[in-house]
CHARMM-style PDB file with segment names, atoms N, HN, CA, C and O in Angstrom:
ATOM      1  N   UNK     1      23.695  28.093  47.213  1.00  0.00      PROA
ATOM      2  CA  UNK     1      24.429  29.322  47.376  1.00  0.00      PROA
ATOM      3  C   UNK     1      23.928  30.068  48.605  1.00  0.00      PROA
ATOM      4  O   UNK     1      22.799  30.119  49.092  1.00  0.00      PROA
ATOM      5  N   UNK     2      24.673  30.434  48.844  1.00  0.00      PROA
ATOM      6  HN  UNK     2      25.591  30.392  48.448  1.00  0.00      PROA
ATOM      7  CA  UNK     2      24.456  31.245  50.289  1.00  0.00      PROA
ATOM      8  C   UNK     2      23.591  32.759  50.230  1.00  0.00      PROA
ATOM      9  O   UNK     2      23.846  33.357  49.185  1.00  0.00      PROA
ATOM     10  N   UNK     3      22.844  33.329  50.933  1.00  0.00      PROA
ATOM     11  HN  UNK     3      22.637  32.844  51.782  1.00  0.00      PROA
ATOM     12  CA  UNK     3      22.435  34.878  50.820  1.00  0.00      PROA
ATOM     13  C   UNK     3      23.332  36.000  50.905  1.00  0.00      PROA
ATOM     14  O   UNK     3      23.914  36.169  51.977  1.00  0.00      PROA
ATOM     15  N   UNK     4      23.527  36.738  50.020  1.00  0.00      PROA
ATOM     16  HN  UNK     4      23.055  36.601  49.149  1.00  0.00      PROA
ATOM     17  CA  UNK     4      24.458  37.824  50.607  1.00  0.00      PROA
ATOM     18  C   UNK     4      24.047  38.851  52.009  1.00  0.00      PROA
ATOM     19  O   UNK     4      22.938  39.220  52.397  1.00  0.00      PROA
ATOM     20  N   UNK     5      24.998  39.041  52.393  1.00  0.00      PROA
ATOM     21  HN  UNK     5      25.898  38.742  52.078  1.00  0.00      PROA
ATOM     22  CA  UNK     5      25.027  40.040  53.712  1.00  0.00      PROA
ATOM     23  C   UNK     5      24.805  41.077  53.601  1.00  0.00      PROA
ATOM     24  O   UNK     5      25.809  41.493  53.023  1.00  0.00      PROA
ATOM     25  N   UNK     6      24.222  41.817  53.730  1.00  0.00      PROA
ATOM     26  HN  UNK     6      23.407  41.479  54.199  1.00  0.00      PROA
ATOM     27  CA  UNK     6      24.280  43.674  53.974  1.00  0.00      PROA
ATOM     28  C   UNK     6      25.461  44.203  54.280  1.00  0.00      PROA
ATOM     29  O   UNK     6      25.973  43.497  55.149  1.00  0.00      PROA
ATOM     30  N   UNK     7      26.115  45.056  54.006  1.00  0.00      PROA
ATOM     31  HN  UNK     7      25.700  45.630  53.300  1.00  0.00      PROA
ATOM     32  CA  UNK     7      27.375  45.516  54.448  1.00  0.00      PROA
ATOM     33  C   UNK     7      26.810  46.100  55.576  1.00  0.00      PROA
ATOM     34  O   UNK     7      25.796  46.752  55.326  1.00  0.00      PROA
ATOM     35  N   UNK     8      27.268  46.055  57.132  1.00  0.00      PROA
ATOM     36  HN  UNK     8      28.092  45.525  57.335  1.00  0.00      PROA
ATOM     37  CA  UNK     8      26.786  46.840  57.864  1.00  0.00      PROA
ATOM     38  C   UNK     8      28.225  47.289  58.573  1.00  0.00      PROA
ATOM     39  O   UNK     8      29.107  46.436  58.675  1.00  0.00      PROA
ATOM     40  N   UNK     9      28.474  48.802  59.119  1.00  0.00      PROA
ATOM     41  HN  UNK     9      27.757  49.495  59.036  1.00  0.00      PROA
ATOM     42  CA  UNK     9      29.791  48.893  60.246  1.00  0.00      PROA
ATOM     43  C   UNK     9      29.483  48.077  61.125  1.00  0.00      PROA
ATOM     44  O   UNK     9      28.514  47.607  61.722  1.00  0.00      PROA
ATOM     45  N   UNK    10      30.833  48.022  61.027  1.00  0.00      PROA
ATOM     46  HN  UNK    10      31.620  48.404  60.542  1.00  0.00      PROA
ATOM     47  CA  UNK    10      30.794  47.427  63.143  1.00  0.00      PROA
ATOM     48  C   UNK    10      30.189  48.346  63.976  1.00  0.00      PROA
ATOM     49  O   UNK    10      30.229  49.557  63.761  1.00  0.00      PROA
ATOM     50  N   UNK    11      29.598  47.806  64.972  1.00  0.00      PROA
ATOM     51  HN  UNK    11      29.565  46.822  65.147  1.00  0.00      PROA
ATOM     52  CA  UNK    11      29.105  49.031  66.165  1.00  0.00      PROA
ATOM     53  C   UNK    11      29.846  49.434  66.278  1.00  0.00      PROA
ATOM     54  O   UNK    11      30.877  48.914  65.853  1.00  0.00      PROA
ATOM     55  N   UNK    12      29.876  50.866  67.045  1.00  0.00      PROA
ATOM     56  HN  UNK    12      29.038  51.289  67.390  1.00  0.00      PROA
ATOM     57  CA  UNK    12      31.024  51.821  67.629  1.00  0.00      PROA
ATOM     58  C   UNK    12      31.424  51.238  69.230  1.00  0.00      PROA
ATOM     59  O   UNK    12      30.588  51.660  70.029  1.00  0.00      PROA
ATOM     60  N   UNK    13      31.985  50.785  69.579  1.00  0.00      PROA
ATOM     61  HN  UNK    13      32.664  50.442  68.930  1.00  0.00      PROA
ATOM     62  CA  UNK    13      32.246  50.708  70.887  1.00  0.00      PROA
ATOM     63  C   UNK    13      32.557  52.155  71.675  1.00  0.00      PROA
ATOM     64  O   UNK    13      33.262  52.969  71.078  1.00  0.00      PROA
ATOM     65  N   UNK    14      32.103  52.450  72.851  1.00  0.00      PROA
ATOM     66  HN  UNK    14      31.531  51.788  73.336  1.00  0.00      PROA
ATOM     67  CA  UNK    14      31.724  53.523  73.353  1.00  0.00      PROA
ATOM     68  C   UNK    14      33.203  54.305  73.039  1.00  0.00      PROA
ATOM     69  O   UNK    14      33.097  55.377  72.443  1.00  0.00      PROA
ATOM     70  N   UNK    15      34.209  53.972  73.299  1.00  0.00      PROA
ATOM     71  HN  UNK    15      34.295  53.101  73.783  1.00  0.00      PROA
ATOM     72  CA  UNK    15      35.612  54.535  73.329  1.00  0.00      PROA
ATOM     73  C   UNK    15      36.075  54.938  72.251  1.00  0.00      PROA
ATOM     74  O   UNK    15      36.877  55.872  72.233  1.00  0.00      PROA
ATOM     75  N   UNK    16      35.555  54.153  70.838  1.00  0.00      PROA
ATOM     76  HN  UNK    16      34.904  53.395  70.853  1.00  0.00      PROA
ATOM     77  CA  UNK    16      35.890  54.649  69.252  1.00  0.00      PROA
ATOM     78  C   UNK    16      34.694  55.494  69.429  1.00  0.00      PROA
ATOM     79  O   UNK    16      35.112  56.651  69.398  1.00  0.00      PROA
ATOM     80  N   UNK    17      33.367  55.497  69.604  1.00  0.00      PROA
ATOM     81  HN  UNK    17      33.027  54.557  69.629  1.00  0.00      PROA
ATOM     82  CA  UNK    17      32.802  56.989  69.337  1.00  0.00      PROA
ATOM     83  C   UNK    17      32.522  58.361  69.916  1.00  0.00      PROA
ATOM     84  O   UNK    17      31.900  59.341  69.506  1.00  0.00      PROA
ATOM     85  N   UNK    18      33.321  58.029  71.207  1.00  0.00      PROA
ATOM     86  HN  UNK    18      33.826  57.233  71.540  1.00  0.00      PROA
ATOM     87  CA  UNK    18      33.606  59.124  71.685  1.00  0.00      PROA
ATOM     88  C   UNK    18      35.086  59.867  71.002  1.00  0.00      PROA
ATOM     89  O   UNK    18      35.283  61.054  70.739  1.00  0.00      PROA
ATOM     90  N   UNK    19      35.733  59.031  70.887  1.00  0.00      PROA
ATOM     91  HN  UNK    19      35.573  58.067  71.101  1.00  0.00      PROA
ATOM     92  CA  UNK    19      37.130  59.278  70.029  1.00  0.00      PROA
ATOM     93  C   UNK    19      36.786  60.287  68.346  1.00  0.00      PROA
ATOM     94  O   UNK    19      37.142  61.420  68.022  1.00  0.00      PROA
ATOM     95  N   UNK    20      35.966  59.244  67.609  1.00  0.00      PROA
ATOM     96  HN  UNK    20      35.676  58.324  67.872  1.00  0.00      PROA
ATOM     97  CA  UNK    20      35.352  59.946  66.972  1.00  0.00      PROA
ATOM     98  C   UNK    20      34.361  61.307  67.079  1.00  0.00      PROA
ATOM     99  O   UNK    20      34.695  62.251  66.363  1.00  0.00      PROA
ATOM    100  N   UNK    21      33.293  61.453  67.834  1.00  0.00      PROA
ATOM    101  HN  UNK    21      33.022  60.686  68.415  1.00  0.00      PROA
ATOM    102  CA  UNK    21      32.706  62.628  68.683  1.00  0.00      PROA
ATOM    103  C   UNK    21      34.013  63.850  68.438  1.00  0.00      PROA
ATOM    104  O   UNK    21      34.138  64.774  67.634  1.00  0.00      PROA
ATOM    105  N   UNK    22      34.815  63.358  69.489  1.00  0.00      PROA
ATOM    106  HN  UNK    22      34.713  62.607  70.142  1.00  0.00      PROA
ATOM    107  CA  UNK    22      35.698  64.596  69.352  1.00  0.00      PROA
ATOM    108  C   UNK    22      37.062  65.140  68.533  1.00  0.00      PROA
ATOM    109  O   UNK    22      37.794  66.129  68.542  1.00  0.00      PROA
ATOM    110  N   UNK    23      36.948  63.973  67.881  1.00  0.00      PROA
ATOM    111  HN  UNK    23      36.353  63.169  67.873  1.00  0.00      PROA
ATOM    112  CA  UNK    23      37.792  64.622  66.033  1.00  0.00      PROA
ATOM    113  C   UNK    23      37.006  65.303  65.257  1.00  0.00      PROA
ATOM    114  O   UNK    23      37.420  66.174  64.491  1.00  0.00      PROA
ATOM    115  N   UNK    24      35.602  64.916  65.402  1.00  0.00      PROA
ATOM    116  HN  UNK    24      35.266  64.209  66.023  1.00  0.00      PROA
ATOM    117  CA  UNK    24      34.940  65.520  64.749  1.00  0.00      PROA
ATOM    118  C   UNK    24      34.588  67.435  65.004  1.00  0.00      PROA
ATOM    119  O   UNK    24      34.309  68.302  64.177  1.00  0.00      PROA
ATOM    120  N   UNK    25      34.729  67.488  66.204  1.00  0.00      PROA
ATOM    121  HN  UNK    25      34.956  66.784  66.877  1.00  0.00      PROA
ATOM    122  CA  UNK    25      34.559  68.663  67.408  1.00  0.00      PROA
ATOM    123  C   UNK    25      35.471  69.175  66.939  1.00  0.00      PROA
ATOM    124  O   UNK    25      35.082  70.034  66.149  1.00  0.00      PROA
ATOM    125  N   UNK    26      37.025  69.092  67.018  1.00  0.00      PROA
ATOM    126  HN  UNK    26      37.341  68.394  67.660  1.00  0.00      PROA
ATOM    127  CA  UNK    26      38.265  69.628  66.831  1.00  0.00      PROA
ATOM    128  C   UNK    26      38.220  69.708  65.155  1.00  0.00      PROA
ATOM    129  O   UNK    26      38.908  70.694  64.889  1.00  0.00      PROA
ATOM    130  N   UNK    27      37.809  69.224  64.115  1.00  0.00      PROA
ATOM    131  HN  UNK    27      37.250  68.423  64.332  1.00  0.00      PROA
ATOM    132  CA  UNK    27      37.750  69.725  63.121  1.00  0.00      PROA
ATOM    133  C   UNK    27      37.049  70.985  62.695  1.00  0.00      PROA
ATOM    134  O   UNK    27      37.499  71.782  61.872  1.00  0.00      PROA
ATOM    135  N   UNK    28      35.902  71.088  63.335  1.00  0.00      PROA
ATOM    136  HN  UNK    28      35.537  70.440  64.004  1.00  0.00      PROA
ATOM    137  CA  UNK    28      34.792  72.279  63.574  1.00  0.00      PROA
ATOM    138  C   UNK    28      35.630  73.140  64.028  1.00  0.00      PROA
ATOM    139  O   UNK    28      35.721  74.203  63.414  1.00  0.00      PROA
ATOM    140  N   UNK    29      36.336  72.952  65.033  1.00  0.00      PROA
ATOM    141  HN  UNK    29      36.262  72.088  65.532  1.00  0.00      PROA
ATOM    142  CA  UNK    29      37.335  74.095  65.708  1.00  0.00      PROA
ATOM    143  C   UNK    29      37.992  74.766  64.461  1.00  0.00      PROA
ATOM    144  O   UNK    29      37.664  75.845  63.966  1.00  0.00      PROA
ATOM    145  N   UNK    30      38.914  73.983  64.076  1.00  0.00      PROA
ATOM    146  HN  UNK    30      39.181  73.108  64.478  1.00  0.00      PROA
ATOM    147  CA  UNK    30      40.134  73.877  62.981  1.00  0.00      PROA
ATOM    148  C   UNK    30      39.445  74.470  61.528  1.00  0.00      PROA
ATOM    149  O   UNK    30      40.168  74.757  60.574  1.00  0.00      PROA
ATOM    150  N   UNK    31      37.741  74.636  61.475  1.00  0.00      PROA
ATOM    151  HN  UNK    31      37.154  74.402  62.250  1.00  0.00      PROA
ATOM    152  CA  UNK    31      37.325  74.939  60.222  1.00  0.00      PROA
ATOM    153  C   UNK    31      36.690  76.384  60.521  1.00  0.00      PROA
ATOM    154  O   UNK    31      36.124  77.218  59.814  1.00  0.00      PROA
ATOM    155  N   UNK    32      37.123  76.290  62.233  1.00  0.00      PROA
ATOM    156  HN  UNK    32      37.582  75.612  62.807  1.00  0.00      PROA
ATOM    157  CA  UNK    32      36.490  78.198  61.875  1.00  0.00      PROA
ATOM    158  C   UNK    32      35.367  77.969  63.086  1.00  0.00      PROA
ATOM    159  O   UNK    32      35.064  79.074  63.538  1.00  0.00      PROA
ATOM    160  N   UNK    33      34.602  76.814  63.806  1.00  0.00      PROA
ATOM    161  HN  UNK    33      34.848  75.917  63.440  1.00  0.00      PROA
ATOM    162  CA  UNK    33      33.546  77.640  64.387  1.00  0.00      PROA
ATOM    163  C   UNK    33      34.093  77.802  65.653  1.00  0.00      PROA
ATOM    164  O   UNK    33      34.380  76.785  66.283  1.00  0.00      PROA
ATOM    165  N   UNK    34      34.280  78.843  66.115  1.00  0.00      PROA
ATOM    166  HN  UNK    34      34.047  79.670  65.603  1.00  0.00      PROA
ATOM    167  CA  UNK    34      34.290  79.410  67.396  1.00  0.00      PROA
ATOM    168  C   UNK    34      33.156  79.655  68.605  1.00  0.00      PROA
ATOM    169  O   UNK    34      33.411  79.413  69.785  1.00  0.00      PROA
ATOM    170  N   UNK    35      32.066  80.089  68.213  1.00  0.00      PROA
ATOM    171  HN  UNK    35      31.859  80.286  67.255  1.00  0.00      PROA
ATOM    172  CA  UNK    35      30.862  80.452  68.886  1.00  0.00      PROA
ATOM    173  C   UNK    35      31.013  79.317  70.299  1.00  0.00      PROA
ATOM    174  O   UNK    35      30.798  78.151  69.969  1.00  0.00      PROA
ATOM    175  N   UNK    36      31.263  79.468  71.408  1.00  0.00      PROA
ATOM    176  HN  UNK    36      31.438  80.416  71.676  1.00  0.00      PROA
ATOM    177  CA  UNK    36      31.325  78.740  72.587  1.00  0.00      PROA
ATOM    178  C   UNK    36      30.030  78.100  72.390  1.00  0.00      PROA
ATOM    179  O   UNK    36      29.861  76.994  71.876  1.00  0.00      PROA
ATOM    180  N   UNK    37      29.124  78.888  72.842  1.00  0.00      PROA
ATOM    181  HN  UNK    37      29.262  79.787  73.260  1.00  0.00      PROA
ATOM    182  CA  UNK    37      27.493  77.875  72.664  1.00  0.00      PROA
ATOM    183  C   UNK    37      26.878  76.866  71.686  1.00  0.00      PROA
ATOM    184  O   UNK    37      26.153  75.884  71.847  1.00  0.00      PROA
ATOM    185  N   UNK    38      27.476  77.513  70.517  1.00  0.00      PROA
ATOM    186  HN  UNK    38      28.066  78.311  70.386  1.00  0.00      PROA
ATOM    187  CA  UNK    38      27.530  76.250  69.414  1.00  0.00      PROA
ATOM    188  C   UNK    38      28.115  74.897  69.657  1.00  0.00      PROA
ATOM    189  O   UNK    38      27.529  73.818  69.746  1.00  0.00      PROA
ATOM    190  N   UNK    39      29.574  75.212  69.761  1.00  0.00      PROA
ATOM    191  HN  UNK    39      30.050  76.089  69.689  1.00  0.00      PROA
ATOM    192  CA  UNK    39      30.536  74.077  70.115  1.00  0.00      PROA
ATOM    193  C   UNK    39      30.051  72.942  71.103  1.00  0.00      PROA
ATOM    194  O   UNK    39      30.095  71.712  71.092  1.00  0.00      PROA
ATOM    195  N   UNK    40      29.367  74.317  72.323  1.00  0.00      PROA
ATOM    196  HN  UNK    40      29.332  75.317  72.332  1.00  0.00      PROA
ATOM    197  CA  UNK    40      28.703  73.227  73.942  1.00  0.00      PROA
ATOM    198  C   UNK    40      27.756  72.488  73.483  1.00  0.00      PROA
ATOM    199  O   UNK    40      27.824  71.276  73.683  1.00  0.00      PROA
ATOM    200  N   UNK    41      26.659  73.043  72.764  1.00  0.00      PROA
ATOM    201  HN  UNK    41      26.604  74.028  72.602  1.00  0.00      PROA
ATOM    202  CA  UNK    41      25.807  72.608  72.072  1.00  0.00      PROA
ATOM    203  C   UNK    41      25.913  70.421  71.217  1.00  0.00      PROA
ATOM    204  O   UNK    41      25.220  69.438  71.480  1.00  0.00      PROA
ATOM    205  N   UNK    42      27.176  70.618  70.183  1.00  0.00      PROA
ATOM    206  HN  UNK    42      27.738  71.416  69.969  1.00  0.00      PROA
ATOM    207  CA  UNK    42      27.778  70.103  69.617  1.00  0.00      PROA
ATOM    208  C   UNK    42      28.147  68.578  70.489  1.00  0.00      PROA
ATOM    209  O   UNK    42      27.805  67.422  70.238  1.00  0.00      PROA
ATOM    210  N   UNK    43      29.137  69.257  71.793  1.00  0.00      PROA
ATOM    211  HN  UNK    43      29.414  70.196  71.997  1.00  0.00      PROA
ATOM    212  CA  UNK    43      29.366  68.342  72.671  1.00  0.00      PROA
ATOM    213  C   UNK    43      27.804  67.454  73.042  1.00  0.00      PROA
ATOM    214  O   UNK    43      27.558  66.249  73.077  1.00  0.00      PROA
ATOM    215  N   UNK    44      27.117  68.429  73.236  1.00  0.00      PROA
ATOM    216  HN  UNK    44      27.317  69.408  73.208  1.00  0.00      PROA
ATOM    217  CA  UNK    44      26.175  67.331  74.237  1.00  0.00      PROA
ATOM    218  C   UNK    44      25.330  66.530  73.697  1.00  0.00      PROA
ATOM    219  O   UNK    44      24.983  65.502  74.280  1.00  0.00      PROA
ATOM    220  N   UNK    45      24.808  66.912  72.355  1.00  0.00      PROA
ATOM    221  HN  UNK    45      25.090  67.747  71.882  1.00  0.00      PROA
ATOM    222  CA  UNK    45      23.798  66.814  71.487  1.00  0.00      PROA
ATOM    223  C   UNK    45      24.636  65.350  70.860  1.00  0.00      PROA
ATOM    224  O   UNK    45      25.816  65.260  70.518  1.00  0.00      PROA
ATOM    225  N   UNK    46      23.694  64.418  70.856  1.00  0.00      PROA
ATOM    226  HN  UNK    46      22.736  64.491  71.133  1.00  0.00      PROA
ATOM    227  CA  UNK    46      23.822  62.987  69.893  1.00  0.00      PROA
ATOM    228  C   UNK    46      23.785  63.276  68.603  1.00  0.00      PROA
ATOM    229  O   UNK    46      22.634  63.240  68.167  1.00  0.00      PROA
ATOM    230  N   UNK    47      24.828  63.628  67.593  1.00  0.00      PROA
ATOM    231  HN  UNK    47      25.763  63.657  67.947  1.00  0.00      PROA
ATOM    232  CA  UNK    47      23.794  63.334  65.852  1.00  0.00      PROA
ATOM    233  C   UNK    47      23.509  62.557  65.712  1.00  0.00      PROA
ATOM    234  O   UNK    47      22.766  62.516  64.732  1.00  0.00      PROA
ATOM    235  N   UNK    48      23.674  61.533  66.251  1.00  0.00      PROA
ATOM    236  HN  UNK    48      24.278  61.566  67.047  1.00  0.00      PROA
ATOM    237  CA  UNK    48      22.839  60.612  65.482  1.00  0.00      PROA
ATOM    238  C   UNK    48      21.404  60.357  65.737  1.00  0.00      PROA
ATOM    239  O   UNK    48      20.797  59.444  65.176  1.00  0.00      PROA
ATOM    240  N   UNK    49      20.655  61.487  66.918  1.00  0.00      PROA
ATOM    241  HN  UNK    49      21.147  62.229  67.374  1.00  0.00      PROA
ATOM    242  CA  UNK    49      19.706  61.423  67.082  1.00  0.00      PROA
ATOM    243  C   UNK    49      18.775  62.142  65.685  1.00  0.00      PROA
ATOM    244  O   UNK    49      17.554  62.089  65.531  1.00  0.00      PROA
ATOM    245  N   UNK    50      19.485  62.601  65.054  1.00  0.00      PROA
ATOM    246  HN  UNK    50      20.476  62.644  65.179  1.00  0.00      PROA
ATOM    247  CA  UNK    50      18.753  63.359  63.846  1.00  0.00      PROA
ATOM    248  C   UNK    50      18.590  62.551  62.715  1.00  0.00      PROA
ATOM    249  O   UNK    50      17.803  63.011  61.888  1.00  0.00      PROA
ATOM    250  N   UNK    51      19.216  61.260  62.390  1.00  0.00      PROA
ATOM    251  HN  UNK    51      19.855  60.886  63.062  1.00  0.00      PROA
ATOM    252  CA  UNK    51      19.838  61.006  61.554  1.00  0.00      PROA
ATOM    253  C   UNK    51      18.909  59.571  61.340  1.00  0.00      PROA
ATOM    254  O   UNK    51      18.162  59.466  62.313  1.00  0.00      PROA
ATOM    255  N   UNK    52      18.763  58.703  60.603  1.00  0.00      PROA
ATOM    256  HN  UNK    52      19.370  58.788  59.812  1.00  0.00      PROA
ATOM    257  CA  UNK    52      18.157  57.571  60.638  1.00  0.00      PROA
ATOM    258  C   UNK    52      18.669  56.281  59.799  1.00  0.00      PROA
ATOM    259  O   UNK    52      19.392  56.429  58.814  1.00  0.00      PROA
ATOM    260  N   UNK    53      18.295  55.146  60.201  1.00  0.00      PROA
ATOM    261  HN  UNK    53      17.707  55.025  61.001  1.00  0.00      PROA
ATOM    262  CA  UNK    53      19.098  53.981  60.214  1.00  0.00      PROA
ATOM    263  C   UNK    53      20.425  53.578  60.212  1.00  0.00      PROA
ATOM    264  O   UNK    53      21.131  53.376  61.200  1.00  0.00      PROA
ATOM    265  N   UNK    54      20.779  53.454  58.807  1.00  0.00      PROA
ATOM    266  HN  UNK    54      20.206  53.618  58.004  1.00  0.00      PROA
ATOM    267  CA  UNK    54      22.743  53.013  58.569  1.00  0.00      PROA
ATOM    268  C   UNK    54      23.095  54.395  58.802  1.00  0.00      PROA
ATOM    269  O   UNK    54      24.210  54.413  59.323  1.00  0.00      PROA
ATOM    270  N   UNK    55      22.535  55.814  58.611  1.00  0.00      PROA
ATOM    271  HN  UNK    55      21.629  55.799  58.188  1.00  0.00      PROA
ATOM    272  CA  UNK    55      23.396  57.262  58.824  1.00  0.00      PROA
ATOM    273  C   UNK    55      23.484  57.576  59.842  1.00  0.00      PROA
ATOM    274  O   UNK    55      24.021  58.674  59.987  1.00  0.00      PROA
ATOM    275  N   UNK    56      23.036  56.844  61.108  1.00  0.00      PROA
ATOM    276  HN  UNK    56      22.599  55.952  60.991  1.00  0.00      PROA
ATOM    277  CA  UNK    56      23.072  57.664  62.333  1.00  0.00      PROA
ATOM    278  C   UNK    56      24.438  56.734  62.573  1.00  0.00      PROA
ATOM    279  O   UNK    56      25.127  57.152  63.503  1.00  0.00      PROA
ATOM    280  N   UNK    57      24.988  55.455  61.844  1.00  0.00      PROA
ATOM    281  HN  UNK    57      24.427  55.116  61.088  1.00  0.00      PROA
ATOM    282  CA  UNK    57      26.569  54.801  62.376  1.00  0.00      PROA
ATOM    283  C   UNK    57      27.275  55.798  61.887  1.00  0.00      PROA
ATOM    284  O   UNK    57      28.355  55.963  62.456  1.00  0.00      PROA
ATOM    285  N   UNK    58      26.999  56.608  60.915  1.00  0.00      PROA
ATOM    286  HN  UNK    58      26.122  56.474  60.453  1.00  0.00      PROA
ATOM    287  CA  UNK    58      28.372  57.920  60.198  1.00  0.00      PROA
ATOM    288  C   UNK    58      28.119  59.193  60.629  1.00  0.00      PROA
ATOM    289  O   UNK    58      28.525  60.173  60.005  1.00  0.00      PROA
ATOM    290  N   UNK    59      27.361  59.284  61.838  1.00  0.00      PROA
ATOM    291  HN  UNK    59      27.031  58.488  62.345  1.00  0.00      PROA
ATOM    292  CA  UNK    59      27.054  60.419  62.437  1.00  0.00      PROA
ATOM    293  C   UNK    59      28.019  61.708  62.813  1.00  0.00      PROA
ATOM    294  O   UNK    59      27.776  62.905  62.968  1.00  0.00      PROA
ATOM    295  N   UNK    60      29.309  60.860  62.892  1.00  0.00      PROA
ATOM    296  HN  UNK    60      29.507  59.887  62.765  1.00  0.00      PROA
ATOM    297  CA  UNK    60      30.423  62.253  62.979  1.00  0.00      PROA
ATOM    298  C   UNK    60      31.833  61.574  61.671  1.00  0.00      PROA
ATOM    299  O   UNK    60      33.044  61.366  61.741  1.00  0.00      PROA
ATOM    300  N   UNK    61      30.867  61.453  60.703  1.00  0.00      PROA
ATOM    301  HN  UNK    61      29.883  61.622  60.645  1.00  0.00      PROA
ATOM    302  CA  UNK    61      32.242  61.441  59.499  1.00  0.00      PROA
ATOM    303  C   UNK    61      32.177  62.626  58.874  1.00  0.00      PROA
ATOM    304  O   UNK    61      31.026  62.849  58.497  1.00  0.00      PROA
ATOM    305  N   UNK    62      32.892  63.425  58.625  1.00  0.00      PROA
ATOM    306  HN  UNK    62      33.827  63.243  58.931  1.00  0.00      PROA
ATOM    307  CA  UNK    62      32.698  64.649  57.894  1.00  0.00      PROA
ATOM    308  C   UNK    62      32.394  64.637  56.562  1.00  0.00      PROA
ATOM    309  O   UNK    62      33.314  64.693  55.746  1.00  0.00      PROA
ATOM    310  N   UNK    63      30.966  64.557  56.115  1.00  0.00      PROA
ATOM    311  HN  UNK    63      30.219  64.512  56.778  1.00  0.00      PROA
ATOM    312  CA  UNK    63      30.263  64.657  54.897  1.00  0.00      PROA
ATOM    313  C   UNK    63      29.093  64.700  55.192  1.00  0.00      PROA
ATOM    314  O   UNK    63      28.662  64.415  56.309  1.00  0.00      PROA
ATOM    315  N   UNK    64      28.166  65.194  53.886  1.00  0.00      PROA
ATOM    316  HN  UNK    64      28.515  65.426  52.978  1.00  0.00      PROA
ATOM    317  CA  UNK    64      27.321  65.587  54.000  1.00  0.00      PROA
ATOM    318  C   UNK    64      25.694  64.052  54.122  1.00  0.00      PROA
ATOM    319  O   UNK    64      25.504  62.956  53.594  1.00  0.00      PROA
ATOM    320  N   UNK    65      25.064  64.792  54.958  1.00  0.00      PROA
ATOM    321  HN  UNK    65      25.218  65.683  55.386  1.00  0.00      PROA
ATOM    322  CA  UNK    65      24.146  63.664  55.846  1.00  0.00      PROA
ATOM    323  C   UNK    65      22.614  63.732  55.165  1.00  0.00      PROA
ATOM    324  O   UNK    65      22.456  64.911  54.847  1.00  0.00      PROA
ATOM    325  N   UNK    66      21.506  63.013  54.834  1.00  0.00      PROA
ATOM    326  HN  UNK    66      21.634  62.056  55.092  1.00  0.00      PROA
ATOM    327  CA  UNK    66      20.699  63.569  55.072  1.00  0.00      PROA
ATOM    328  C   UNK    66      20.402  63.742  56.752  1.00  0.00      PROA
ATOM    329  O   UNK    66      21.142  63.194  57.569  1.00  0.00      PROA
ATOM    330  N   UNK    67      18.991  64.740  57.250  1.00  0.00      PROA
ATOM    331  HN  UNK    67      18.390  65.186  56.587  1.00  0.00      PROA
ATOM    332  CA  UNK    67      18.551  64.800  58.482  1.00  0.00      PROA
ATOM    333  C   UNK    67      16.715  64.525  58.618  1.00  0.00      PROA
ATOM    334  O   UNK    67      15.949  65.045  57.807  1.00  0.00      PROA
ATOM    335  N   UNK    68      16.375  63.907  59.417  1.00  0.00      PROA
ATOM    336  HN  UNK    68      16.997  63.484  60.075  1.00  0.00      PROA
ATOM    337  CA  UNK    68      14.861  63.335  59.634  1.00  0.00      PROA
ATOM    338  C   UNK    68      14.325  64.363  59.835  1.00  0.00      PROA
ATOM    339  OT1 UNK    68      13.114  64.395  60.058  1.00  0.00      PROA
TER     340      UNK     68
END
């Protein structure tokens, strides 16, 4: 019998997570945050730099994350 696999995502290819990045951005909009510096903030900042192993691939799904 064979080993089972880990479910892992597919990598993001740069174009789906920038795509993603900014649905995620425009939902923030759409939920109320306004604050310009926040938002800029938002843009530049990686989550998934906060985030660790399989959670930094769901870094902009809207739910709740742990953070490192």
């Amino acid at each position: 019998m064979s080993e089972p696999v880990p479910h892992r995502l597919p990598e993001p290819t740069p174009d789906s997570e920038a795509e993603r990045k900014m649905q995620f951005l425009f939902a923030r909009r759409k939920r109320g945050v306004t604050n310009k510096r926040v938002l800029a903030a938002m843009e530049r900042i990686d989550r998934g730099l906060f985030l660790r192993g399989l959670f930094a691939e769901r870094a902009y799904e809207d739910m709740p994350l742990p953070i490192a």
